[in-house]
C-alpha positions, 0 to 999 in steps of 0.5 A: 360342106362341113370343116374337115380334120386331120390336115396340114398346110404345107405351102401357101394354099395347099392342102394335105389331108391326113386323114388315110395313108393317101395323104392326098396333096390338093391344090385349091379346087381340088379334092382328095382320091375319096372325091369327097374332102375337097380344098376350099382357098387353103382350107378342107371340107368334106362334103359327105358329112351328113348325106346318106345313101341308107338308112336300115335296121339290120341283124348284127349278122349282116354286117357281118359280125357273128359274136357280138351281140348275136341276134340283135339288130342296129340301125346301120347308115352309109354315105357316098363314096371311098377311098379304094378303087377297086375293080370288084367293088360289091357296093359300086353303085354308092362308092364309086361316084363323083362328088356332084352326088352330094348336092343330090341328097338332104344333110341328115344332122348326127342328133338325127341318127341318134334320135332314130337309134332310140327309138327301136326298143331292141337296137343296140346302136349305130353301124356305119357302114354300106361304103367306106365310113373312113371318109364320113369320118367327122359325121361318124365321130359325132354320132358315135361319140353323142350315141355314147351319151346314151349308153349305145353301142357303135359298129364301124364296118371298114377296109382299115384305111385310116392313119394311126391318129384319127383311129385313135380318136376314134378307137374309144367310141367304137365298140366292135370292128368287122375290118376287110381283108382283101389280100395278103399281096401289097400287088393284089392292093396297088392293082386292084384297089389303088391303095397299100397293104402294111396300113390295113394290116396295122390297122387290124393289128391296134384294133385287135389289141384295144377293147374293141371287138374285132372280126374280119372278112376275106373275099376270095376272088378266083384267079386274083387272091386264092392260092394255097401259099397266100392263104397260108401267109394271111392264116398265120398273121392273123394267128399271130397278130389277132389271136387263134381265137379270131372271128374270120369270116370268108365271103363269095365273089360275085362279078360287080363293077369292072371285074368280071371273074367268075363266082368263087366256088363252094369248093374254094371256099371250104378249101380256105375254111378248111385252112383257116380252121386249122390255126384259127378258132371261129371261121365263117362262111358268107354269102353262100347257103351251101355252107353252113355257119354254126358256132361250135364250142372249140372245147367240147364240139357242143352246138353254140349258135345255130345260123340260118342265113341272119337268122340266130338261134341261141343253143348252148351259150351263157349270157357271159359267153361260155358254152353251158356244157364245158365252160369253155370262153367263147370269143365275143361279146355276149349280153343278156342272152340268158 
């Protein structure tokens, strides 16, 4: 067990974790609706800090991001557990479980990660992702913040359920965001994920106004969140909030977990990318090879960056991220690709 921050004492032995809008309130014994922050005779700890489910280098496309640092690969890490509980989990294997986990697997100090970070010439850093990273917070924050030191970069692949002053904290060390948005409907989330809309949305929100780099996921769920009137709803917050030249990519269902609806059609798919594509600039397709993923200049139509799954091809894109046939910015960041 490790201390944990972001807490209070209201009453005598109490805990209140102030770490996510749960703000669960734990007798001693008790832990937290993550599982893994637990109250330890009036003070918290959270067991996850440390324990890893994988360890794995991969292109920044996976995460997914498609305009930061194309072509690169990060190492990414993951622990146990999250702060959601939802039926459609695709990761239920490592974030729906109990806490009896953590005592399964070895404590990965973060000079560890950061030692193993240097060792891949082309890597650009860390990505804390696979489950919630949320509630490895205290892990994540060690390692972004030593990974700094030496001039890496740190990716944080996220539902955006923290509160305002951990992700403050944190904001400065992180250097882009792939936050998922799971509906546009506070039922969709009470029901399917036992959590609350508006924090995901203010989350989304201070990222997209900080200097961190943000792209957004949307997986559509036949029957649950993929109706015209929602979609339209998320499309014109997300233009307002985030910007018409946001990176939005759209993912396929598959049944996993405790919901068994059927795969999103291709043809819902290009339903959402065509909707989207008329208020928002960069919009992706995921998990589906039906559907191709191309970065196009929104000024001229010129071909960018060619995608073939996660494999990038740099086709018409400067090093500063402007298309090398009408000069028009790109939205992202783009490094020494020239």
């Amino acid at each position: 067990m490790h201390p944990a921050s972001y807490y209070e004492n209201p009453v005598g032995l109490q805990v209140q974790c102030r770490l996510c809008p749960h703000e669960c309130l734990l007798l001693p014994g008790q832990s937290g609706k993550c599982k893994t922050r637990v109250n330890r005779a009036g003070k918290l700890y959270t067991l996850s800090y440390g324990v890893l489910s994988a360890i794995s280098r991969d292109p920044v496309e996976k995460k997914p991001l498609y305009h930061f640092l194309p072509g690169r690969s990060v190492l990414s890490i993951g622990s146990f557990g999250c702060n959601f509980r939802c039926d459609f989990c695709q990761n239920c294997n490592i974030s729906q479980t109990d806490e009896d986990v953590f005592s399964q697997y070895p404590v990965r100090a973060p000079s560890d990660m950061v030692d193993k970070a240097l060792l891949y010439k082309d890597n650009i850093g860390l990505a804390y992702t696979y489950n919630e990273p949320t509630i490895y917070y205290e892990y994540m924050l060690e390692c972004a913040s030593r990974l700094k030191e030496h001039g890496l970069m740190n990716v944080m692949v996220t539902n955006g359920y923290i509160n305002k002053a951990p992700l403050e904290e944190i904001l400065p060390f992180m250097d882009a965001f792939n936050i998922d948005l799971k509906s546009f409907r506070n039922d969709f989330y009470h029901k399917r994920s036992s959590a609350e809309l508006k924090p995901v949305l203010d989350t989304i929100a201070r990222v997209a106004g900080s200097d961190s780099h943000l792209e957004l996921t949307f997986l559509i769920i036949p029957g649950y969140n993929d109706t015209e009137p929602e979609w339209r709803d998320m499309i014109r917050w997300i233009e307002k909030n985030c910007g018409q030249d946001t990176i939005l990519h759209v993912s396929k269902y598959f049944p996993r977990h405790k919901l068994r609806s059927s795969p999103t059609p291709t043809g819902t798919m290009k339903q959402f990318i065509l909707a989207a594509k008329a208020r928002i600039q960069y919009v992706y397709a995921g998990n589906n090879t039906e559907i191709e993923s191309h970065t196009f200049c929104p000024g001229c139509g010129s071909l960018l960056i060619e995608r073939e799954m996660y494999h990038t091809r740099i086709q018409g894109l400067t090093g500063e991220g402007h298309c090398k046939h009408c000069n028009f910015k790109i939205k992202g960041v783009f490094k020494n690709m020239d």
